[in-house]
N, C-alpha and C positions, 0 to 999 in steps of 0.2 A: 523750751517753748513748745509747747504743743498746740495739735491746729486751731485751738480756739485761743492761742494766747494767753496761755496758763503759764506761768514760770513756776519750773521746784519740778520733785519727783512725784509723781502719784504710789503711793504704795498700796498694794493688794491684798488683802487675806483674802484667803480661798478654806473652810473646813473641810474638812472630809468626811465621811459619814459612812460608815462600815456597816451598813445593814442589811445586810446577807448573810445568812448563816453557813457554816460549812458544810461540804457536800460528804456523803457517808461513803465510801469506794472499799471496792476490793472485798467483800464482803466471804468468806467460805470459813470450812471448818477444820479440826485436826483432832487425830487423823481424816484424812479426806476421804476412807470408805469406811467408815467406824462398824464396830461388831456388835448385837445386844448385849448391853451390860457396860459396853466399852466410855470410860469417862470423854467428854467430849468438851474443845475447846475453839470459843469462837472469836474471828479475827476479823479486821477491819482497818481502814486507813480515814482518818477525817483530814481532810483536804479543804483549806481557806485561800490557798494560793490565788485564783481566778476570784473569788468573793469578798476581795478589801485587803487580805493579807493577815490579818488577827490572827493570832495563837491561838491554838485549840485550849480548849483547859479542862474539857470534858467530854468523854462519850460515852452510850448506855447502852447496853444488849436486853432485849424483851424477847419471851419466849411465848409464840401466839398472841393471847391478849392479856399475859401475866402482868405483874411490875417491872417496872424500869429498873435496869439493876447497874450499878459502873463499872466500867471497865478500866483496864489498866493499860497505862502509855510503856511500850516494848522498850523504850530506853528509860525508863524507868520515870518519865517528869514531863509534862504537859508544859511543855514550851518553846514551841514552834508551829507556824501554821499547818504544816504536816505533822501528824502523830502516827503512826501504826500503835495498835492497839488489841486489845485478848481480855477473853474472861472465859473461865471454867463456867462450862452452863449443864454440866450433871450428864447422868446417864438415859440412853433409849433403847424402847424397844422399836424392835423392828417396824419399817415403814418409813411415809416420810414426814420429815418435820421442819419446822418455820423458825425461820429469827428473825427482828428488826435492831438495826442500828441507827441512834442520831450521835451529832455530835454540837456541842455548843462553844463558840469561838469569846475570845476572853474581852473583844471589845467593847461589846453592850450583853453577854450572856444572852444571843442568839441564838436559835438550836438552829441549823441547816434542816432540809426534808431528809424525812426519814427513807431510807433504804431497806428493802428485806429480799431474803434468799431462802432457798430450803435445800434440803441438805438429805439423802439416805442414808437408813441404818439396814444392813442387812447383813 
């Protein structure tokens, strides 16, 4: 009995709605003071934790205003809301240079904001 005199149970659904995308962290490169010539490789962590909890299942490194290119999950498989993540992004010359990272969460294929860092070659 409830206060208005209802007998029986009320039941609830509640959805949930995951749309937030994952957020790009951690962003640097390796080696961390690379030499001209030297191949270089870029890292990242996509993080959904705080943003719904979804699985990553994707993230892409761009270099300046190049194409989007994938990166690969360090454990080898895109599944979990945390991924650390890497991609070979080629050789520089000296000075300094740019990357962007996003990552897209496997709920509704979300990309979170994109992240960017830059990096010296000397």
């Amino acid at each position: 009995l409830d206060y208005y005199d209802n007998v029986g149970s009320r039941k609830r659904t509640f959805n949930v709605v995951d749309d937030l995308g994952p957020l790009s962290l951690n962003l640097h490169v390796t080696p961390a003071n690379p030499s001209p010539g030297q191949q270089v490789t870029a890292h990242a962590t996509g993080d959904d934790t705080g943003r719904g909890g979804s699985n990553i299942n994707l993230c892409q490194v761009r270099l300046s205003t190049g194409p989007w290119r994938n990166m690969a999950a360090t454990d080898g498989s895109f599944d979990s809301p945390v991924e650390d993540v890497f991609r070979s992004i080629g050789t520089f010359g000296a000075g300094k240079h740019f990357f962007e990272v996003r990552c897209r969460q496997a709920g509704n294929n979300l990309y979170g904001p994109t992240n960017s860092t830059t990096f010296i070659v000397s």
